[in-house]
KOLKOLTI-590118 format. One record per residue (C-alpha): x, y, z. Coordinates in pm, whole numbers, padded with zeros to 5 digits. Layout:
<site><X>X</X><Y>Y</Y><Z>Z</Z></site>
...
! end
This chain:
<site><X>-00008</X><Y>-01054</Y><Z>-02487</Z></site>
<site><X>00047</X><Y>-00783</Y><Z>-02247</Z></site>
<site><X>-00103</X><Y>-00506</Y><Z>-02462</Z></site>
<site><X>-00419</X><Y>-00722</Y><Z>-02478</Z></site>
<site><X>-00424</X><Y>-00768</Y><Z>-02075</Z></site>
<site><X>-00356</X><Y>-00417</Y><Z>-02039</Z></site>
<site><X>-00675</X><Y>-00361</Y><Z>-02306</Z></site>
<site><X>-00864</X><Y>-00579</Y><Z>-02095</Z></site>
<site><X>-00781</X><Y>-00366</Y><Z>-01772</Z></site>
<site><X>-00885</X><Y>-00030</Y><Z>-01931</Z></site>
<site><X>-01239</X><Y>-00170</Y><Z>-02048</Z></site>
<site><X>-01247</X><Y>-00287</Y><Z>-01724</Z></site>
<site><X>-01145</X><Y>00060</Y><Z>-01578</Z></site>
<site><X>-01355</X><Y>00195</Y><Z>-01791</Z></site>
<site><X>-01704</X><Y>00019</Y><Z>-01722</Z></site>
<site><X>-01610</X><Y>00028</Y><Z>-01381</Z></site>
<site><X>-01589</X><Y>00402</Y><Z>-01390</Z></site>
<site><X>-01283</X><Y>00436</Y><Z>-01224</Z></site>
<site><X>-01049</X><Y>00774</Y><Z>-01303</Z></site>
<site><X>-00739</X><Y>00820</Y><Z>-01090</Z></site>
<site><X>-00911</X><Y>01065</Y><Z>-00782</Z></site>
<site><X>-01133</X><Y>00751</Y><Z>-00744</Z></site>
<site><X>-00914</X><Y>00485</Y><Z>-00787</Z></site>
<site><X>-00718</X><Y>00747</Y><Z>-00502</Z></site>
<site><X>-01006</X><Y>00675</Y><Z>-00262</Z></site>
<site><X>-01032</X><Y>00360</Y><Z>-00257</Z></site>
<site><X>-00646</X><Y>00348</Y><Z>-00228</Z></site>
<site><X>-00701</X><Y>00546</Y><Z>00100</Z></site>
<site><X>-00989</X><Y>00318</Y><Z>00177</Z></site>
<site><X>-00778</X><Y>00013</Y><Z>00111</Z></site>
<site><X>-00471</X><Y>00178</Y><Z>00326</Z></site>
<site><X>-00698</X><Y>00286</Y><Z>00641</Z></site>
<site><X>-00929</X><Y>-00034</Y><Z>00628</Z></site>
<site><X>-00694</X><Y>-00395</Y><Z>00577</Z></site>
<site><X>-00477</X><Y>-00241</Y><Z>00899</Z></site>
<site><X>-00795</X><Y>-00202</Y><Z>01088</Z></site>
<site><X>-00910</X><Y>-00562</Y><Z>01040</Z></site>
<site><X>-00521</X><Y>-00625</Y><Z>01102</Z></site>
<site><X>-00567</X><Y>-00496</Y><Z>01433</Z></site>
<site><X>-00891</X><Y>-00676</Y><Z>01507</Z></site>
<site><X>-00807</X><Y>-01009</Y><Z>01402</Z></site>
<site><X>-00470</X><Y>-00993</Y><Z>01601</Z></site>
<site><X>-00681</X><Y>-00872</Y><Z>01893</Z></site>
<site><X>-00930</X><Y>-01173</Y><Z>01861</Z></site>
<site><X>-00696</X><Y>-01432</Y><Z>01799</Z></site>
<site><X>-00458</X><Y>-01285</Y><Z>02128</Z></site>
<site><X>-00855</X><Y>-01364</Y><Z>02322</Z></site>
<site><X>-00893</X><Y>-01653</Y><Z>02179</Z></site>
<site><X>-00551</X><Y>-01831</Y><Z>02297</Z></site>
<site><X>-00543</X><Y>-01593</Y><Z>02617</Z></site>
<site><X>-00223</X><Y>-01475</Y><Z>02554</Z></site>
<site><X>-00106</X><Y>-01117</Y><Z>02581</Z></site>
<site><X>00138</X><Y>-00941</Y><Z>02307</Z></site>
<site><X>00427</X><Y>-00993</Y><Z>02393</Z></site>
<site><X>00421</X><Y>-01376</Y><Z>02427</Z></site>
<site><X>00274</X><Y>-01363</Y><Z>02094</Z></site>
<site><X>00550</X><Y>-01164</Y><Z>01935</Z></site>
<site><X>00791</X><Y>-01403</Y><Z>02114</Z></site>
<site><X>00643</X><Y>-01721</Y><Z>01938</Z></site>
<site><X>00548</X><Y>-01582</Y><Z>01636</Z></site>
<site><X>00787</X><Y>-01246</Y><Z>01511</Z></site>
<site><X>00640</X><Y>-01207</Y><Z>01149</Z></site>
<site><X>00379</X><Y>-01072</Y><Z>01323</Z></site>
<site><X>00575</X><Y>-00771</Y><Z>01477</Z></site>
<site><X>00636</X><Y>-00682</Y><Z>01089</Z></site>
<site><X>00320</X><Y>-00737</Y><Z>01014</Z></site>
<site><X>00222</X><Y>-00452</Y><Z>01265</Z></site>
<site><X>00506</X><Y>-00248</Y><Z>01143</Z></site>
<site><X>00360</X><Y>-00282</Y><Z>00812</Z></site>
<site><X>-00018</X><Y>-00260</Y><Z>00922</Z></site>
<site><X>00101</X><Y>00129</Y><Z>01118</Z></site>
<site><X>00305</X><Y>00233</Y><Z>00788</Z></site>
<site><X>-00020</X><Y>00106</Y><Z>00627</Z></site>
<site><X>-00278</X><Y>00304</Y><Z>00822</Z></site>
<site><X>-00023</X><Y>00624</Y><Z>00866</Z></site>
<site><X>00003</X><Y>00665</Y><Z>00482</Z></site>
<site><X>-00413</X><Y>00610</Y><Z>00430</Z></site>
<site><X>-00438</X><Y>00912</Y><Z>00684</Z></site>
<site><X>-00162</X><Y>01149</Y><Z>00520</Z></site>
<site><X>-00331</X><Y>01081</Y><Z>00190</Z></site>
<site><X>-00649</X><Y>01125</Y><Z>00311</Z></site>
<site><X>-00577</X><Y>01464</Y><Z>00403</Z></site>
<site><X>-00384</X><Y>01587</Y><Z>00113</Z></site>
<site><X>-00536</X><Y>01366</Y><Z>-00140</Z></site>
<site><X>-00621</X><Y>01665</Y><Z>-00373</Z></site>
<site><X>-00205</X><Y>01777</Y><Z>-00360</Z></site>
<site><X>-00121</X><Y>01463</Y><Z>-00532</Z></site>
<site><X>-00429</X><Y>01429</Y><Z>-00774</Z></site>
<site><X>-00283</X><Y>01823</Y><Z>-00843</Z></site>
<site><X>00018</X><Y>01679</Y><Z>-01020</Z></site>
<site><X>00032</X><Y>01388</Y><Z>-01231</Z></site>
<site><X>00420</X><Y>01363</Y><Z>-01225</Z></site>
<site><X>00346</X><Y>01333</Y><Z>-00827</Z></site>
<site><X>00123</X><Y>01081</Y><Z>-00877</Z></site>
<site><X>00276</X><Y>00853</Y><Z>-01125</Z></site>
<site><X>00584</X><Y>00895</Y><Z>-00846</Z></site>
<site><X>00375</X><Y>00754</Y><Z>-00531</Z></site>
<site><X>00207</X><Y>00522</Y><Z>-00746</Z></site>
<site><X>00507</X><Y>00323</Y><Z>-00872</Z></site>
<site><X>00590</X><Y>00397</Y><Z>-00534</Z></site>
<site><X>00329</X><Y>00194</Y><Z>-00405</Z></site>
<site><X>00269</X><Y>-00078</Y><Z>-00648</Z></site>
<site><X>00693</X><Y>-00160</Y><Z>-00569</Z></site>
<site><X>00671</X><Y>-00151</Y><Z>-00200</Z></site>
<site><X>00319</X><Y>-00318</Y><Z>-00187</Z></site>
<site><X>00470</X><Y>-00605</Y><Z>-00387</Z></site>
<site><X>00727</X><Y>-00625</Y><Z>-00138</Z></site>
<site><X>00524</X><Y>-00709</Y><Z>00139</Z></site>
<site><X>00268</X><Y>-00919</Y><Z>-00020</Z></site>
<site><X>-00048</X><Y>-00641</Y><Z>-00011</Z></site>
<site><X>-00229</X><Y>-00738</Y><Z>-00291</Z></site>
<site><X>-00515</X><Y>-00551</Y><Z>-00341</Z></site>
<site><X>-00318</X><Y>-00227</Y><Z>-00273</Z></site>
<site><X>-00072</X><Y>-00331</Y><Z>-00572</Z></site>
<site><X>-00406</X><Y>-00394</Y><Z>-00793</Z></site>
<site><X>-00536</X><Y>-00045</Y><Z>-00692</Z></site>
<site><X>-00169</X><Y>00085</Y><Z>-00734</Z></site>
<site><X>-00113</X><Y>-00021</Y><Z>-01115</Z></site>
<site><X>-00520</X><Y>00059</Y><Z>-01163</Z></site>
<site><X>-00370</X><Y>00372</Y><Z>-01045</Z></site>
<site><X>-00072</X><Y>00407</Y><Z>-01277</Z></site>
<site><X>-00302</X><Y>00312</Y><Z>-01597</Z></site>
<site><X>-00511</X><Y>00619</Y><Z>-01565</Z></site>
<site><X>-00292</X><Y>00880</Y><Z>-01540</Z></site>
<site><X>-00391</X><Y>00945</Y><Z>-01902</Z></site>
<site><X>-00681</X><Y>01106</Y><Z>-01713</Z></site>
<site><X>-00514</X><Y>01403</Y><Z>-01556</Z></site>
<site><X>-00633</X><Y>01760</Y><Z>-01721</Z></site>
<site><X>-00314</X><Y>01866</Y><Z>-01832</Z></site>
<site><X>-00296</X><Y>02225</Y><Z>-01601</Z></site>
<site><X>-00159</X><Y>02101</Y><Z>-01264</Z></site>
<site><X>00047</X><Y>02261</Y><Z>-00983</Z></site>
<site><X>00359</X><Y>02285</Y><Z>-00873</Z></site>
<site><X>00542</X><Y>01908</Y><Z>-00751</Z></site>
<site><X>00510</X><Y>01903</Y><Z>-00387</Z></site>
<site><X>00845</X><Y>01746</Y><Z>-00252</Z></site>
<site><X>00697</X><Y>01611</Y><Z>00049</Z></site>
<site><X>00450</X><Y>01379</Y><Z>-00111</Z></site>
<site><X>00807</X><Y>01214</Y><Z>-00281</Z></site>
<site><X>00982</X><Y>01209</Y><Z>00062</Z></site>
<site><X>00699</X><Y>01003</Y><Z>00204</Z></site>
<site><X>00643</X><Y>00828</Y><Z>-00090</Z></site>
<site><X>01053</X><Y>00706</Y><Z>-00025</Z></site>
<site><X>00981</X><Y>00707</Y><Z>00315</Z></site>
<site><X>00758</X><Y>00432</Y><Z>00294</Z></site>
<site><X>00923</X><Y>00268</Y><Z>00017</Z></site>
<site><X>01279</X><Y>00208</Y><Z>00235</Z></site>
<site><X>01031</X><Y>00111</Y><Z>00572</Z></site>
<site><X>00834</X><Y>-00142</Y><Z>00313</Z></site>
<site><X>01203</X><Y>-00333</Y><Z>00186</Z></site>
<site><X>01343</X><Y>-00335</Y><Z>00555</Z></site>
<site><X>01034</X><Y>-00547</Y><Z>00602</Z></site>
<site><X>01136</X><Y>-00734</Y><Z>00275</Z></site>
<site><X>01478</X><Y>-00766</Y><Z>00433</Z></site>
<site><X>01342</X><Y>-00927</Y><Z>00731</Z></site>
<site><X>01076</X><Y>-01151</Y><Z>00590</Z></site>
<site><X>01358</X><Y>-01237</Y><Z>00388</Z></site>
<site><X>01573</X><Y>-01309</Y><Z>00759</Z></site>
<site><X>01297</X><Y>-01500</Y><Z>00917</Z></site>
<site><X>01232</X><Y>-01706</Y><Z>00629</Z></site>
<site><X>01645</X><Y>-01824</Y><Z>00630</Z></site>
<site><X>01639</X><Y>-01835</Y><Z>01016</Z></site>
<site><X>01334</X><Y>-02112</Y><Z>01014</Z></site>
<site><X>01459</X><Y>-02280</Y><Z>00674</Z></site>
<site><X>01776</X><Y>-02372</Y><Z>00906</Z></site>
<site><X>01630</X><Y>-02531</Y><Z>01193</Z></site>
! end
């Protein structure tokens, strides 16, 4: 069952064109665009009721995770986006931030990130085999981002026991 899905995946992959530097981009796309239309959609719904931030934090405080996730979001698209060609360098690197990713995206309900993520993992396979050195720093981040992503687990997980009381 799974080794047909996963067959089913790579034809797609494959027809799609998709290698891992371009699955990559639209990674970064994915990272620097959904916190963007984050942003604008909290700003139009904060005009719409004619409320200013902190009121809406007040009534509402998934949202300030939301924006915590949203500027871990948009901070990550931007690293990668300027050393995108360190991690496609190294395959062990990227198979690192990738599982990274798809865990930590999981956690916090981004979707199409985790889709892009395990798109990601599947074509490893189509690394040329000469790479550089591992670059540490990618992994740190890649943690980084993986402990910010399950504190806002943790408290998703908080709010959700808080209101299931009352």
């Amino acid at each position: 069952m799974i080794s047909n899905i996963n067959n089913y995946i790579l034809i797609f992959l494959n027809k799609s064109n998709l290698n891992a530097k371009r699955i990559l981009t639209l990674y970064i796309d994915a990272l620097l665009l959904i916190p963007l239309c984050f942003g604008s959609f909290l700003f139009f719904v904060l005009t719409i009721m004619k409320q200013n931030m902190p009121v809406i934090l007040a009534k509402f405080p998934i949202i300030s995770i939301e924006i915590i996730i949203a500027i871990t979001d948009f901070l990550l698209g931007y690293y990668l986006w300027l050393k995108k060609d360190e991690l496609i360098a190294n395959p062990k690197n990227y198979h690192f931030f990738m599982l990274c990713q798809a865990v930590s995206q999981l956690m916090v309900g981004n979707i199409l990130c985790l889709i892009l993520a395990i798109f990601g993992l599947l074509r490893i396979s189509s690394f040329k085999e000469k790479y550089q050195a591992e670059n540490k720093l990618i992994k740190n981040i890649s943690v980084i981002c993986l402990i910010a992503f399950s504190l806002c687990f943790v408290l998703f997980i908080c709010l959700d026991i808080k209101n299931s009381r009352y």
